[in-house]
KEKOLLUM-466349 format. One record per residue: x, y, z of N, C-alpha, C, O, CB in turn. Coordinates in steps of 0.1 Angstrom, whole numbers, plus 2048, in hexadecimal, padded with zeros to 3 digits. Glycine has a CB too. Example, Ala and Ser with C-alpha at 12.3 -4.5 7.8 and 13.67 -1.06 7.14 Angstrom:
8847C784E87B7D384E8847DF84E88E7DF8558717D385A 8807EA8478897F584788180084F88680B85088D7FA839 
% end
This chain:
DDA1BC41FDD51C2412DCA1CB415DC11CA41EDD11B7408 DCB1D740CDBD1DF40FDBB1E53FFDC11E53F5DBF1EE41D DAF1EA403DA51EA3F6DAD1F73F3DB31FC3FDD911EA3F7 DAF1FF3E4DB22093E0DA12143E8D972113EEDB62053CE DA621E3E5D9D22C3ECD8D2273DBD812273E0DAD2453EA D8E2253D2D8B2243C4D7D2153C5D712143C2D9D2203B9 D8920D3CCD802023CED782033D7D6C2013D4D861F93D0 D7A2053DED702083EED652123E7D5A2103EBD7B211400 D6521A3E1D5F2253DDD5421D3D6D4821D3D9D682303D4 D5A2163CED5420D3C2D482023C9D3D1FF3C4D622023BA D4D1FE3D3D441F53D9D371FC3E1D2C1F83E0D4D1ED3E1 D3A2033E8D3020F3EFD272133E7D1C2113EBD3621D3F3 D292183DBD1E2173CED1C2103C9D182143BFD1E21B3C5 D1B2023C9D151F93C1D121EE3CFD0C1E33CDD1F1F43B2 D161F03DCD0B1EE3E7CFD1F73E8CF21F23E8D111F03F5 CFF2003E8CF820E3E7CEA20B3DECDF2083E0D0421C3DF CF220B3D1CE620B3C4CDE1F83C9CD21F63C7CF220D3AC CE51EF3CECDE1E13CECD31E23D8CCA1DA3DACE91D43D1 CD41EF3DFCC51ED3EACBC1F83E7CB11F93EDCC81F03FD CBF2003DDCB32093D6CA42083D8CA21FC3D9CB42073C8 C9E20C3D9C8D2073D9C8C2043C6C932073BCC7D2183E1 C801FC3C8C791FA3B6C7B2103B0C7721B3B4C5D1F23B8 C8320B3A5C7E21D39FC892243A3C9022839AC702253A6 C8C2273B5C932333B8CA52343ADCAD22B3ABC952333CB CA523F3AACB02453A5CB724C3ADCB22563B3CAE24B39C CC32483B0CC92503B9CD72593ADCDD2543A4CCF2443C8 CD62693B6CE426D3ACCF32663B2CF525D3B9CE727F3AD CF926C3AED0426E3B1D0C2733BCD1526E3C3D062723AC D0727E3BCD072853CAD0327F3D8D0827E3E3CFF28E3C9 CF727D3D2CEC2763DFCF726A3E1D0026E3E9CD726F3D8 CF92603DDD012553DDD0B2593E3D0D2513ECD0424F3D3 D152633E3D212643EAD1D26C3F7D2426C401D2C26C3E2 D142713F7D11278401D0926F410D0927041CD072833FA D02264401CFD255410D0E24B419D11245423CF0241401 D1724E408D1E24240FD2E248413D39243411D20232403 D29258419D3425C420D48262413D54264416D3524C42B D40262408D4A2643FED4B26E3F9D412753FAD4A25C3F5 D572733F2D562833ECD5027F3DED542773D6D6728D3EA D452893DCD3C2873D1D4E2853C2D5027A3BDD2D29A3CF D5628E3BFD602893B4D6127B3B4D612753AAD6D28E3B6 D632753C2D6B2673C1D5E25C3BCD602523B6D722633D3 D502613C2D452573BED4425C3B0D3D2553AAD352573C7 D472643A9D4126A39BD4A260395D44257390D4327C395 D5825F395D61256391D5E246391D6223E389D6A259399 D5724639BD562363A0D47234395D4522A38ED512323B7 D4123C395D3423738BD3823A37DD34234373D2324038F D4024337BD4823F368D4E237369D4E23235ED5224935F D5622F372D5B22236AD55217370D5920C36CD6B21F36B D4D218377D4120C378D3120D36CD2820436AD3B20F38B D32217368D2821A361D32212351D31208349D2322D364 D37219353D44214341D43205347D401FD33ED5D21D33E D44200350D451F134FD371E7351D361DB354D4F1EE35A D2E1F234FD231EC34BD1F1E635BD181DC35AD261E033D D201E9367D1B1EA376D111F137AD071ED380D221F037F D141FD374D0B20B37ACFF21036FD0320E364D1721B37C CF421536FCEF21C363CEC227368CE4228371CE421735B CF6234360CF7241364CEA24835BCEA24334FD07246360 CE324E35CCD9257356CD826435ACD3268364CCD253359 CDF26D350CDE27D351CD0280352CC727934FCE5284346 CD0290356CC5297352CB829835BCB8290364CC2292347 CB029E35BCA529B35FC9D28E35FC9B288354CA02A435B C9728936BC9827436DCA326F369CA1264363C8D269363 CAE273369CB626D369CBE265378CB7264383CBB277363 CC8260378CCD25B387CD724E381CDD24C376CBD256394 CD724538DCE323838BCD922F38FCCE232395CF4238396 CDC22338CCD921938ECE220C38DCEC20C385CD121A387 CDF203391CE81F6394CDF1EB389CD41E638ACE81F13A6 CEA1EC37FCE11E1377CE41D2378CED1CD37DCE21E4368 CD81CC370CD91BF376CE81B8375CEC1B137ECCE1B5370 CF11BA367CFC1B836AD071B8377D0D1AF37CCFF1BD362 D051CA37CD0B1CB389D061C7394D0E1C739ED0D1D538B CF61C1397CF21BB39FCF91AC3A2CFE1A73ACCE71BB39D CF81A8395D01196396D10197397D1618D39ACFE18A387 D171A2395D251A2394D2A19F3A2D261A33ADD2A1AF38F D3519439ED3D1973AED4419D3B0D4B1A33A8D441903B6 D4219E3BFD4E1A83C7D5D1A73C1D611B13BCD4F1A33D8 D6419C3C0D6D1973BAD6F1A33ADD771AD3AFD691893B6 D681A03A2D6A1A5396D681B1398D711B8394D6319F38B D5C1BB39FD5E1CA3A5D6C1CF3A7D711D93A2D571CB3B2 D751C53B2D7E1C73B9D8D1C43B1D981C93B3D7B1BF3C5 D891BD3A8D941BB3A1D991C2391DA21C1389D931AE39F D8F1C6392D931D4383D9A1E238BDA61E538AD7E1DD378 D911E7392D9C1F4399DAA1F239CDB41F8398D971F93A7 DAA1E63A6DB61E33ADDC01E03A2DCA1E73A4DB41D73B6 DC11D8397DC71DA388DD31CC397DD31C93A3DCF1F237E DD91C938ADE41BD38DDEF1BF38FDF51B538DDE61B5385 DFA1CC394E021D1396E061CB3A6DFE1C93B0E001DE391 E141C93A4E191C63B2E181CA3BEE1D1D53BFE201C63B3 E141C43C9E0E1C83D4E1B1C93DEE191CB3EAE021BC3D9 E261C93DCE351CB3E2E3A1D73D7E321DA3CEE411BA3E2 E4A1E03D9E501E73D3E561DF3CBE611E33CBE561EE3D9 E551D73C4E601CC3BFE6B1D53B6E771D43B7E581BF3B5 E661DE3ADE661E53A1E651F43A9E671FB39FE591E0395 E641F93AEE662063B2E7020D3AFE792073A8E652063BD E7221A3B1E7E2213B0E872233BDE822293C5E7A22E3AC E9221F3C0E972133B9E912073B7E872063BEEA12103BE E951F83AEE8F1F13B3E951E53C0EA11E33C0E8A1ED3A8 E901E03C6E911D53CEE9F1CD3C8EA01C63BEE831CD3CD EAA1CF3D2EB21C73CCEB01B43CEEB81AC3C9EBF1CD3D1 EA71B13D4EA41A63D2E9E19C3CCE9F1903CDEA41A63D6 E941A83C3E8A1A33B8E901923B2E8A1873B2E8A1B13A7 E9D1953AEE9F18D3A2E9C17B3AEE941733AAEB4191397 EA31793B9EA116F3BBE9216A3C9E8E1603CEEAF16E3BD E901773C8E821773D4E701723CEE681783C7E8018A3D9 E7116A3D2E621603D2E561693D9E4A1663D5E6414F3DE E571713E1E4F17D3E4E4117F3DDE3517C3E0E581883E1 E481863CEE4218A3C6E3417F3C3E291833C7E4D18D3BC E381703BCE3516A3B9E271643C2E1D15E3BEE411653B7 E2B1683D3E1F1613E0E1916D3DBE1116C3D2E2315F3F6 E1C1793E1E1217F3DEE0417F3D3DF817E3D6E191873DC E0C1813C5E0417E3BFDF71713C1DEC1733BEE0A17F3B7 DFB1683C4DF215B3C6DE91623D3DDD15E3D4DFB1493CA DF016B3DBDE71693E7DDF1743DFDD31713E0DEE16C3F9 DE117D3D9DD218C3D2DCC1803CBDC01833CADD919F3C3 DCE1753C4DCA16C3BCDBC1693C0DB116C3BBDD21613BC DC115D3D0DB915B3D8DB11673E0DA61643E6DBE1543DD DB61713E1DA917C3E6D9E17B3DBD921793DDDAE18D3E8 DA417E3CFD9E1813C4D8D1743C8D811753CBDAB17D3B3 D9A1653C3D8C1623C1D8215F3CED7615C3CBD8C1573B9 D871603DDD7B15A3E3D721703DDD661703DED7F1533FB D761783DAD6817F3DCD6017E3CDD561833C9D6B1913E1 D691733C6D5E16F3B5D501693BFD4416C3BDD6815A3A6 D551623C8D461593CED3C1643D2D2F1623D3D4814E3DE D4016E3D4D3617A3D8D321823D1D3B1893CDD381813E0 D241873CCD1C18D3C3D1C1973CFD1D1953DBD0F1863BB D191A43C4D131AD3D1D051AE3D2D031B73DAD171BB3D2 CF81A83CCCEE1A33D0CEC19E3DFCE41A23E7CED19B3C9 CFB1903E1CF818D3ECCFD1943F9CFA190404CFB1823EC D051A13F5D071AA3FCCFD1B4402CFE1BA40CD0F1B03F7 CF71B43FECE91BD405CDD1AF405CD21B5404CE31CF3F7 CDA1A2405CD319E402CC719D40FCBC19A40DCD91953FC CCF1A141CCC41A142CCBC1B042CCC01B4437CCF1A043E CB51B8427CB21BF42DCB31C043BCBD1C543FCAB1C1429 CAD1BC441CB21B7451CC01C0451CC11CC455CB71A3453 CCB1B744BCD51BD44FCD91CD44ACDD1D7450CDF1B444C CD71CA43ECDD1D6430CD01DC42ECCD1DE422CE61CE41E CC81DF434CBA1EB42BCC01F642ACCB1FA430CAA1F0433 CB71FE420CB820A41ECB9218425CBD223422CB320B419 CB221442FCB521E43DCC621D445CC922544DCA821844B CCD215442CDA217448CDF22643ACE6231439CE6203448 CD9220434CE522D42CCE1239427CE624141FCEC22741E CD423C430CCB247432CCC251441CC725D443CBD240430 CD524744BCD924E452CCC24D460CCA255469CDD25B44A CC524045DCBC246463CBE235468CC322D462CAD24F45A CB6234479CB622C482CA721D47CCA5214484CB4237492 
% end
């Protein structure tokens, strides 16, 4: 299984905004430009993280993003599981479809197994994703040693 291009995007920013200093606002730009992304694809990732109440977008002069405390406690899980949407992870239904749908159990593992992805990443907040500086500070994504 692999993360959609959307999700991964999604997560890079709201790793990104969880190691902020007290105050700093980071744009948009700046953010795609720290975590290696085309500024469109991060503008995208902070309107529907922002609409889902993750991100707090602020136009204008002092303006910037921020990771609010909602998107701080959210898990990875629930991040990962709105983009990805619930659609079948095989062709079952494709054009053509699968002539074996009607009697194939396939369908059925799959789903339990995205189930179980789903929930072991509910146990993970992304708090506890950046929670070592040690490991995750703010100088990795500044480019700097």
């Amino acid at each position: 299984m692999r993360l959609t291009a959307f999700t991964d995007v999604s997560l890079r920013l709201v790793m990104r905004l969880a190691v902020a200093g007290e105050g700093e606002l980071l744009t948009t730009r700046a953010v795609a430009e720290m975590t290696s992304v085309p500024y469109t694809h991060m503008a995208k990732a902070v309107a529907r993280l922002s609409d889902l109440g993750l991100v707090e977008a602020r136009r204008g002069r002092g303006g910037g993003l921020r990771l609010s405390e909602r998107g701080r406690r959210a898990s990875v899980g629930s991040i990962v599981r709105e983009p990805e949407g619930g659609g079948d992870l095989a062709g079952c239904e494709d054009d053509p479809p699968c002539p074996l749908r009607a009697a194939c159990r396939l369908r059925g593992a799959l789903h339990r197994a995205r189930e179980a992805f789903h929930a072991s990443l509910d146990e993970v907040s992304v708090e506890s994703l950046v929670a070592s500086e040690e490991v995750f500070g703010p100088d990795l994504w500044q480019g700097t040693d």
